[in-house]
C-alpha positions as CSV (number, residue, x, y, z in Angstrom):
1,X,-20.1,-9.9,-13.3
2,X,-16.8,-11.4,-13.5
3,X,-14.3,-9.0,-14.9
4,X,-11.0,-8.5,-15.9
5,X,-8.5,-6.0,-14.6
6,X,-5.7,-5.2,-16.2
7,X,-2.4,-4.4,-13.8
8,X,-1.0,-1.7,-15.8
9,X,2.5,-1.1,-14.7
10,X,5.2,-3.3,-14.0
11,X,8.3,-2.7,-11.2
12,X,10.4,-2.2,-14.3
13,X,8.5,0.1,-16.4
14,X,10.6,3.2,-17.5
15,X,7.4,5.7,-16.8
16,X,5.2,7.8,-18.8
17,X,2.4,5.5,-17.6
18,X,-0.9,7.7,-17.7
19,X,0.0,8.5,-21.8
20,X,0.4,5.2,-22.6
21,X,-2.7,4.3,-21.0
22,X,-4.7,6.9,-22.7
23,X,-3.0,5.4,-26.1
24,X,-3.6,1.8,-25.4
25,X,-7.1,2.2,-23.7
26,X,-9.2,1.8,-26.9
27,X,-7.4,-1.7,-27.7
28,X,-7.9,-3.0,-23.8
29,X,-11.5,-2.0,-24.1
30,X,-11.8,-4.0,-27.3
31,X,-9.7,-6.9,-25.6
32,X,-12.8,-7.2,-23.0
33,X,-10.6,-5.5,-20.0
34,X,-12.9,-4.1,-17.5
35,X,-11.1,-2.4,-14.7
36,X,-7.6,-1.0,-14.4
37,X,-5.3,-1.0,-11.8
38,X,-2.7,1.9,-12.2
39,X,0.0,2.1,-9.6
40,X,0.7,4.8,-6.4
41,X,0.1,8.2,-8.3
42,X,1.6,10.0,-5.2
43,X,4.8,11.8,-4.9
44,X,7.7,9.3,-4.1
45,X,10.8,9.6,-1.5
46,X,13.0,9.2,-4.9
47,X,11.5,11.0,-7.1
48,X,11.0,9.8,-10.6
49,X,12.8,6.9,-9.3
50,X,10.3,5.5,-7.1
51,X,7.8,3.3,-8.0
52,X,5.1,5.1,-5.6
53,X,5.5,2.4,-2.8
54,X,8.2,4.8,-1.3
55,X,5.3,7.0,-0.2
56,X,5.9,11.0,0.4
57,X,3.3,12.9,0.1
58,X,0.0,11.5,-0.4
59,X,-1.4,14.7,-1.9
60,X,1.2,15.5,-4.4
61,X,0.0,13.8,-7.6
62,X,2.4,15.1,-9.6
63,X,1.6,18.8,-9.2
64,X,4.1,20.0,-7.0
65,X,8.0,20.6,-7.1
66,X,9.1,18.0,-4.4
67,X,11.8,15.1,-4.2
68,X,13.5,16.9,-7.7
69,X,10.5,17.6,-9.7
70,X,6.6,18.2,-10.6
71,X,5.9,15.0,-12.1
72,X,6.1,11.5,-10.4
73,X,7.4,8.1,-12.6
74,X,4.4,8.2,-13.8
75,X,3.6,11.3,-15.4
76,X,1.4,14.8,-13.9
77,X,-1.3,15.3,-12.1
78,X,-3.3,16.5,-14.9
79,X,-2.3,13.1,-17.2
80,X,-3.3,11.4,-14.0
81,X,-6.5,12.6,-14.2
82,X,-7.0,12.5,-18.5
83,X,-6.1,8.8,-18.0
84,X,-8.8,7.9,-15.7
85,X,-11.2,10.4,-17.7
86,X,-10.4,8.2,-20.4
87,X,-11.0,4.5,-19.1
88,X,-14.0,5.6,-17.4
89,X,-15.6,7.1,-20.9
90,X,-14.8,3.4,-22.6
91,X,-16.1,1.8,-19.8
92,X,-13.2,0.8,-17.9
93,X,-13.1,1.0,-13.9
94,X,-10.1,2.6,-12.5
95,X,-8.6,1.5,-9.2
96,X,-6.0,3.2,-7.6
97,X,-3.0,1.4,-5.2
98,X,-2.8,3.3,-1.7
99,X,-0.1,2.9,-0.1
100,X,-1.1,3.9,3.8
101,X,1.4,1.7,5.9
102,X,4.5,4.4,6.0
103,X,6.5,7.5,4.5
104,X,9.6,7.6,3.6
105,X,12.1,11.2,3.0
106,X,10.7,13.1,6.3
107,X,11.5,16.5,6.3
108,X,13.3,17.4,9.4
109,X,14.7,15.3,11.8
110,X,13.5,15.2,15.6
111,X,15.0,14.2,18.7
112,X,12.7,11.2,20.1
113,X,13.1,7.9,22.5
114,X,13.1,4.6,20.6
115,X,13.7,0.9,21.4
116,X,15.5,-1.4,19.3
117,X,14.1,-4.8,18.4
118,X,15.0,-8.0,17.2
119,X,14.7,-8.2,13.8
120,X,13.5,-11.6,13.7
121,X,11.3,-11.2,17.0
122,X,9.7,-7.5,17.0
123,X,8.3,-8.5,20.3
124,X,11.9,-9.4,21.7
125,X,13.8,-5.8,22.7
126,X,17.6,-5.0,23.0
127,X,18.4,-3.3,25.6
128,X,17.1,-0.5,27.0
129,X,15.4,2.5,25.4
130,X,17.5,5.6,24.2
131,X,17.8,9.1,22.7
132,X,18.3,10.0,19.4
133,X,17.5,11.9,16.2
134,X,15.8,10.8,13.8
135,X,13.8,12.1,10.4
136,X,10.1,11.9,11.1
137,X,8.5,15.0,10.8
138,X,7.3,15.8,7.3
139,X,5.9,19.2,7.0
140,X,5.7,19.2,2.5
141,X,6.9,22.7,2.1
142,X,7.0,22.3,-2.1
143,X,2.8,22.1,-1.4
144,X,2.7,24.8,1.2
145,X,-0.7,23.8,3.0
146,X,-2.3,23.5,0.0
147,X,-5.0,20.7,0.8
148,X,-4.3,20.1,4.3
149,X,-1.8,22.0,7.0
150,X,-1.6,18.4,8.6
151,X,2.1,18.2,10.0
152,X,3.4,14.6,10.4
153,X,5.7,14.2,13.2
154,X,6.7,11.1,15.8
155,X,3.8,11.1,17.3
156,X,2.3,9.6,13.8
157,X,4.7,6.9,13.8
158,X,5.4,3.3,16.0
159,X,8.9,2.8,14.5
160,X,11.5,3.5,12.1
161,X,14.5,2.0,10.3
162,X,17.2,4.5,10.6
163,X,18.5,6.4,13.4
164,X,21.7,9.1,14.4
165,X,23.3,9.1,18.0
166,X,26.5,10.9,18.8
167,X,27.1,11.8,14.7
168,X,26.6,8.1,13.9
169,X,23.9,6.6,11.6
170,X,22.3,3.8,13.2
171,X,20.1,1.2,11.0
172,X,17.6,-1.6,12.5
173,X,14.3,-2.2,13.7
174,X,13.2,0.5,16.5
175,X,10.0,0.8,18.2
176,X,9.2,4.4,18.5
177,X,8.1,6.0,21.9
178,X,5.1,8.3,21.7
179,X,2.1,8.8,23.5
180,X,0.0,6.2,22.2
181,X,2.5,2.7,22.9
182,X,6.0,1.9,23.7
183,X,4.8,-1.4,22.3
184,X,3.0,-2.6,18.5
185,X,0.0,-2.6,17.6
186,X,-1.2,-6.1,18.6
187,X,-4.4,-5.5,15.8
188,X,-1.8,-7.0,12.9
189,X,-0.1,-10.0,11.5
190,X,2.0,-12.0,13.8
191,X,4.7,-12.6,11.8
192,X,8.2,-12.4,13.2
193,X,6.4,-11.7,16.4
194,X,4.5,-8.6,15.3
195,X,4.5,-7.5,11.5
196,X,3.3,-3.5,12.4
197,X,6.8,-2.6,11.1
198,X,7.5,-3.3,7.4
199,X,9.5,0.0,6.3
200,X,10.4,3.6,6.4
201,X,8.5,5.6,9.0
202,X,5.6,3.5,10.3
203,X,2.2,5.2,10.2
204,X,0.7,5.0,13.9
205,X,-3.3,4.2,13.8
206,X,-3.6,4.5,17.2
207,X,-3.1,8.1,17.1
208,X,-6.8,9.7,16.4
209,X,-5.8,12.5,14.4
210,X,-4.0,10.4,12.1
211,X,-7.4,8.4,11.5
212,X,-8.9,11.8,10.7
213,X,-6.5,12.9,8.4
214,X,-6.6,9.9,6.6
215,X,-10.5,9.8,6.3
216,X,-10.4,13.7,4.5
217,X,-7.3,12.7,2.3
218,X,-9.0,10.1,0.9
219,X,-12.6,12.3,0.3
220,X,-10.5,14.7,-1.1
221,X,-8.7,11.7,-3.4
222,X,-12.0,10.7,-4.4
223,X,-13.5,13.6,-5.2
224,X,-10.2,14.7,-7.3
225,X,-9.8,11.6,-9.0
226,X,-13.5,10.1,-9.2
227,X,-12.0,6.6,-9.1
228,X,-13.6,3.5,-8.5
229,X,-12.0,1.6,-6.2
230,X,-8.2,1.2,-4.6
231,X,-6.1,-2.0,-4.3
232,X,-4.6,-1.1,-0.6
233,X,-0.8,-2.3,-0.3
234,X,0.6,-4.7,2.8
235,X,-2.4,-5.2,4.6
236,X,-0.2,-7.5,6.9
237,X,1.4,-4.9,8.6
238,X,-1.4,-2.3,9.0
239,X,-4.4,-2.5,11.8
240,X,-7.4,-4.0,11.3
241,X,-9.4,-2.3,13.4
242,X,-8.3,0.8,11.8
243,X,-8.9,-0.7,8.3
244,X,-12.5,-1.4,9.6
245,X,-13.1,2.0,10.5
246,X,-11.3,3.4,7.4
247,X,-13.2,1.8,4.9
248,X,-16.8,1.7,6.8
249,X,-16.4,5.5,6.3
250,X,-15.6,5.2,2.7
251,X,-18.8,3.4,2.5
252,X,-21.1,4.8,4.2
253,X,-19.7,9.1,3.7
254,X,-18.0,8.4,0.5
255,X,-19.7,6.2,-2.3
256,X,-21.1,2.4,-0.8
257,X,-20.4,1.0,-4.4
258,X,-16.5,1.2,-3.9
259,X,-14.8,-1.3,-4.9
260,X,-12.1,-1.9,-2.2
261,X,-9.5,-5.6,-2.8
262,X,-6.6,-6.2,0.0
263,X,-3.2,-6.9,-0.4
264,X,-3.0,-10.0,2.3
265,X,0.0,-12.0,1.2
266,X,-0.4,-15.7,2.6
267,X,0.2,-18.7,1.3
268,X,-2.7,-20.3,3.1
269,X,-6.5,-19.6,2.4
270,X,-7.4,-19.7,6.2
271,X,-5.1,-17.1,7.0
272,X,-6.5,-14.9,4.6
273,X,-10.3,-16.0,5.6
274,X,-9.2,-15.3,9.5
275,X,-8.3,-11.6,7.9
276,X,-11.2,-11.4,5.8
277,X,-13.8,-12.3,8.5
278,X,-12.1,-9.8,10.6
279,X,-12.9,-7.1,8.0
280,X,-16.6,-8.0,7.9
281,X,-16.6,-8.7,4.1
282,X,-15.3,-5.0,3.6
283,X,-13.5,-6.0,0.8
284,X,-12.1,-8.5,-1.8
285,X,-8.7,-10.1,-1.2
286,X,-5.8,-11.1,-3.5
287,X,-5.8,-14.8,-3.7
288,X,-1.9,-15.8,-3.2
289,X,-2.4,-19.6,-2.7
290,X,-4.0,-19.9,-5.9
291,X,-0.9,-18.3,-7.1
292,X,1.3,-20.6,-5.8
293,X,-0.7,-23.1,-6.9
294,X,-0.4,-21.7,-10.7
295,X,3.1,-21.4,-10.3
296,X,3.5,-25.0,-9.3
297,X,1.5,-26.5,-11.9
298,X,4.0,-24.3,-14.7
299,X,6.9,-26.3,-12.8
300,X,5.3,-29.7,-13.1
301,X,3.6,-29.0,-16.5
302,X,2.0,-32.4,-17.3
303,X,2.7,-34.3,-14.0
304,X,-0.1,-31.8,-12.2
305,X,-2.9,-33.2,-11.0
306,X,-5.4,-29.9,-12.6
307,X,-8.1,-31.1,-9.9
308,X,-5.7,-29.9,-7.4
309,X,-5.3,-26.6,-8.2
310,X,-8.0,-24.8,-6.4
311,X,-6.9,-26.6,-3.3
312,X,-6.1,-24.1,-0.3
313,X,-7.0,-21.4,-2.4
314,X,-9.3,-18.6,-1.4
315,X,-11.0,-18.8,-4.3
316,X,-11.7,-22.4,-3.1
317,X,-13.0,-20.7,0.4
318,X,-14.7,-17.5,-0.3
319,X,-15.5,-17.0,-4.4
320,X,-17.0,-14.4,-4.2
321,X,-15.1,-11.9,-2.5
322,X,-11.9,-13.8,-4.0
323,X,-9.6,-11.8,-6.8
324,X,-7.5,-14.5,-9.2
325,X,-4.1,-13.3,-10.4
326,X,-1.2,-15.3,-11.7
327,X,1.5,-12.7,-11.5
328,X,1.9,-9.5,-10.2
329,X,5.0,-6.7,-9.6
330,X,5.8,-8.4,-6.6
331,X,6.6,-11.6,-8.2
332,X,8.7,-10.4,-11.2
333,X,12.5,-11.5,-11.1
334,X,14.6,-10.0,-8.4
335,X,11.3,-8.8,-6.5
336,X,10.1,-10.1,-2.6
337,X,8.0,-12.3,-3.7
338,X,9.7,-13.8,-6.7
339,X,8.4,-17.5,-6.5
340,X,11.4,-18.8,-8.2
């Protein structure tokens, strides 16, 4: 079937979202939406600030006092859950945006050896390697334990953005030193050299106990939640082969029906076939060219050649496994991918 989902939430949305949902969900059923996308329900670095791409705690739903309070933007755990109660009644699918690539608002700080890159060239390093603290142990004291005593430290992390030597706070690019690399992930996006490093603290998938603790958050998330599929954030920047694994064991231990669609922002439809092949047909993928390609045709209006417009696309390469948007948070005004 081809459905329609619904992104419900905008960058600029003052909150409250699960509510609204449940007071809006009869008219989007009756509008013919079929699935939902509702946006990071996890506990942010800032708060109700965040938008839940400034990841925390990934098992803080809004049900523990951390980063100034109990619920996220978005509302509680428990209107969370009443939210997603409710679409699936009506026969909407939920699907949940994971954010897995990094954390932001560690805990405590450690002292660790790090490498500084060129910003422009990650591959390209300055200098030689150094000493210094730096916040990237997060131990979630507000939860206590509760769901899992895993501790997050530098070993769970490649790099980092912010650094203190000698009382002074350093900011850049630096590649982290830990057991598994003094060097990226080659398993990513070669962008600027080597995309592993978008923000905050980068999650390490090299390290095995961070696979682990990953594959019982998310059975724990699923069998909290009992939602129907995830929209996984920056793809780019996060390790295919650990994607692989990842979401074979979502399908095979978890529920094989789940309904997994990528994040892989390219403006060409090979690129984003090279990264789907790669996956195995794992999942769906966002389909950015045929974005561009709307966005172009609005500019030219009349002058567009409309036989054009499924040219590059991924739509155009792979249909099937291809999901059609024409604008998303990203792209609003003043956001990275703003076309205009």
């Amino acid at each position: 079937m081809n459905g329609v989902i619904i992104q419900f939430f905008h960058w600029y949305h003052p909150g409250n979202i699960w509510n609204e949902f449940i007071e809006k969900s009869e008219y989007l059923r009756d509008l013919g939406i079929t699935a939902v996308w509702f946006p990071p329900a996890t506990k942010c670095d800032f708060g109700k600030e965040g938008r839940g791409y400034d990841v925390y705690d990934l098992y803080d739903l809004g049900e523990f006092d951390q980063k100034g309070g109990i619920p996220t933007r978005y509302g509680t755990k428990e209107e969370y859950l009443n939210a997603i109660q409710k679409a699936q009644e009506l026969g909407i699918s939920v699907y949940a945006d994971i954010v897995l690539n990094h954390r932001m608002g560690a805990d405590e700080a450690e002292e660790i050896t790090v490498h500084k890159v060129n910003e422009e060239n990650r591959q390209e390093y300055l200098g030689e390697p150094f000493n210094v603290s730096a916040f990237t142990k997060f131990t979630f004291p507000g939860r206590n334990k509760k769901y899992s005593e895993f501790v997050w430290d530098h070993q769970c992390f490649s790099g980092i953005d912010i650094v203190h030597k000698d009382n002074e706070e350093i900011k850049g690019i630096f590649k982290i030193y830990n057991e598994y690399g003094t060097d990226w992930t080659d398993s990513v996006s070669h962008q600027f050299g080597n995309y592993d490093y978008l923000m905050g603290a980068d999650v390490e998938f090299r390290n095995p106990y961070v696979v682990q603790e990953l594959k019982d958050w998310i059975k724990w998330y699923h069998e909290t939640t009992k939602v129907d599929g995830f929209r996984l954030d920056a793809l780019k920047h996060i390790s295919h082969e650990f994607l692989k694994e990842w979401i074979t064991y979502i399908k095979t231990e978890i529920d094989p029906d789940f309904f997994v669609l990528g994040e892989f922002w390219k403006d060409g439809a090979g690129k984003i076939s090279d990264f789907f092949n790669k996956m195995d047909g794992l999942l769906c993928c966002f389909d950015a060219p045929l974005h561009y390609n709307f966005f172009t045709a609005s500019k030219e209006g009349k002058n567009y050649d409309l036989t054009q417009i499924l040219h590059d696309t991924f739509l155009d390469h792979n249909p099937v496994y291809s999901v059609s948007f024409v604008e998303n948070h990203d792209t609003q005004k003043l956001q990275a991918l703003e076309s205009a």
